[in-house]
C-alpha positions as CSV (number, residue, x, y, z in Angstrom):
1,X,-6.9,-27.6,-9.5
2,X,-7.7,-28.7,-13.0
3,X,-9.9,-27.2,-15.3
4,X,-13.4,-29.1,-15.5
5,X,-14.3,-29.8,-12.1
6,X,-15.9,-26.5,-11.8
7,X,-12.9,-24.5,-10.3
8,X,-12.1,-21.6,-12.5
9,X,-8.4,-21.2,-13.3
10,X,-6.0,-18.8,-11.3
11,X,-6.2,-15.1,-13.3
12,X,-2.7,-14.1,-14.5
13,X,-1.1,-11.8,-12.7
14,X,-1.5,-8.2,-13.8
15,X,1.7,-7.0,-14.8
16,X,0.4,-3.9,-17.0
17,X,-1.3,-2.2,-13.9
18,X,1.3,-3.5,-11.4
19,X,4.0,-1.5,-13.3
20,X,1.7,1.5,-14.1
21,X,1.2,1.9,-10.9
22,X,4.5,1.3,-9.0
23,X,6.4,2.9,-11.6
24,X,4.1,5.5,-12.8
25,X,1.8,6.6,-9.9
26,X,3.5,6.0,-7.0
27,X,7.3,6.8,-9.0
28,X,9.1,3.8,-7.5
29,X,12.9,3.7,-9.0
30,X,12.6,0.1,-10.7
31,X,15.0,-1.5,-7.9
32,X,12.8,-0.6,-5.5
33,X,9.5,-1.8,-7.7
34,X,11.2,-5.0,-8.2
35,X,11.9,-5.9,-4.8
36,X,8.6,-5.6,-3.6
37,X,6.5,-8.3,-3.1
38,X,2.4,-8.7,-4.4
39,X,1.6,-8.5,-0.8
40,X,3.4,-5.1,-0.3
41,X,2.3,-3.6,-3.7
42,X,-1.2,-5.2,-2.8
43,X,-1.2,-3.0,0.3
44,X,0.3,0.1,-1.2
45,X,-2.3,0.0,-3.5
46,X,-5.1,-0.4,-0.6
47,X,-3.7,2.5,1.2
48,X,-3.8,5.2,-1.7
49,X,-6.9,4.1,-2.2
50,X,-8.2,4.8,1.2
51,X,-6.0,6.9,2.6
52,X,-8.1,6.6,5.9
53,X,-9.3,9.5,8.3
54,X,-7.9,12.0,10.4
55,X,-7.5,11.6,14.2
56,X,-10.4,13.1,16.5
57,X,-9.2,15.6,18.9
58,X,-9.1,13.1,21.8
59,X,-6.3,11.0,20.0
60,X,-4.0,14.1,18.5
61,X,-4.2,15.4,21.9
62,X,-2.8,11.9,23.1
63,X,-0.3,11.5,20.1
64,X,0.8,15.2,21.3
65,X,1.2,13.3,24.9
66,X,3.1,10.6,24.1
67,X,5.5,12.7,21.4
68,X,5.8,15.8,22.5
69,X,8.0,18.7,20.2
70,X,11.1,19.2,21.5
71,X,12.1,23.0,22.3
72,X,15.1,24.5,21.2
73,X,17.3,23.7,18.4
Protein backbone atom coordinates (compact mmCIF):
# COMPACT_ATOMS: atom_id res chain seq x y z
CA UNK A 1 0.00 0.00 0.00
CA UNK A 2 1.31 3.49 -0.41
CA UNK A 3 1.53 6.01 2.05
CA UNK A 4 -1.47 8.65 1.69
CA UNK A 5 -4.43 6.68 1.11
CA UNK A 6 -4.93 6.31 4.73
CA UNK A 7 -3.16 2.88 5.31
CA UNK A 8 -0.42 3.26 7.80
CA UNK A 9 2.90 1.73 6.75
CA UNK A 10 4.01 -1.85 7.91
CA UNK A 11 6.07 -1.38 11.47
CA UNK A 12 9.68 -2.67 11.18
CA UNK A 13 10.33 -5.62 12.52
CA UNK A 14 11.68 -5.65 16.04
CA UNK A 15 15.00 -6.99 15.99
CA UNK A 16 16.14 -5.50 19.52
CA UNK A 17 13.35 -7.51 21.49
CA UNK A 18 13.45 -10.54 19.05
CA UNK A 19 17.17 -11.13 19.99
CA UNK A 20 16.68 -10.14 23.66
CA UNK A 21 14.39 -12.52 23.96
CA UNK A 22 15.48 -15.61 21.95
CA UNK A 23 18.90 -15.11 22.88
CA UNK A 24 18.66 -13.72 26.34
CA UNK A 25 15.43 -15.07 27.94
CA UNK A 26 14.72 -18.10 26.48
CA UNK A 27 19.02 -18.79 25.88
CA UNK A 28 18.64 -20.10 22.27
CA UNK A 29 22.36 -20.88 20.83
CA UNK A 30 22.31 -18.36 17.80
CA UNK A 31 21.98 -21.34 15.19
CA UNK A 32 19.02 -22.27 16.65
CA UNK A 33 17.68 -18.34 16.98
CA UNK A 34 18.42 -17.89 13.49
CA UNK A 35 16.62 -20.73 12.08
CA UNK A 36 13.48 -19.86 13.49
CA UNK A 37 10.87 -18.31 11.85
CA UNK A 38 8.61 -14.92 13.20
CA UNK A 39 5.81 -17.33 13.38
CA UNK A 40 7.70 -19.76 15.70
CA UNK A 41 9.37 -17.06 17.76
CA UNK A 42 5.74 -15.32 17.63
CA UNK A 43 4.48 -18.46 19.37
CA UNK A 44 7.25 -19.04 21.80
CA UNK A 45 6.70 -15.77 22.88
CA UNK A 46 2.79 -16.42 23.38
CA UNK A 47 3.42 -19.50 25.34
CA UNK A 48 5.83 -18.00 28.07
CA UNK A 49 3.51 -15.60 28.32
CA UNK A 50 0.70 -17.78 29.21
CA UNK A 51 2.03 -20.72 30.13
CA UNK A 52 -1.72 -22.04 30.37
CA UNK A 53 -3.33 -24.13 33.27
CA UNK A 54 -2.95 -27.30 34.84
CA UNK A 55 -5.14 -30.36 33.88
CA UNK A 56 -8.34 -31.03 36.19
CA UNK A 57 -8.23 -34.37 37.81
CA UNK A 58 -10.61 -35.88 35.23
CA UNK A 59 -7.99 -35.41 32.30
CA UNK A 60 -4.58 -36.34 34.44
CA UNK A 61 -6.52 -39.35 35.38
CA UNK A 62 -7.11 -39.97 31.52
CA UNK A 63 -3.51 -38.87 30.42
CA UNK A 64 -2.51 -41.53 33.29
CA UNK A 65 -4.86 -44.03 31.05
CA UNK A 66 -3.63 -43.52 27.89
CA UNK A 67 0.34 -43.35 29.16
CA UNK A 68 0.67 -45.38 31.79
CA UNK A 69 4.44 -45.68 33.78
CA UNK A 70 6.10 -48.58 32.88
CA UNK A 71 7.30 -50.90 35.89
CA UNK A 72 10.60 -52.16 36.22
CA UNK A 73 13.72 -50.92 34.89
Amino acid sequence: MKPGNGASSPRPFPWDEALGFGLGVLRLPPEQFWRLTPVELAALARARRSPGRAPDRAALEELMAAFPDRGGG
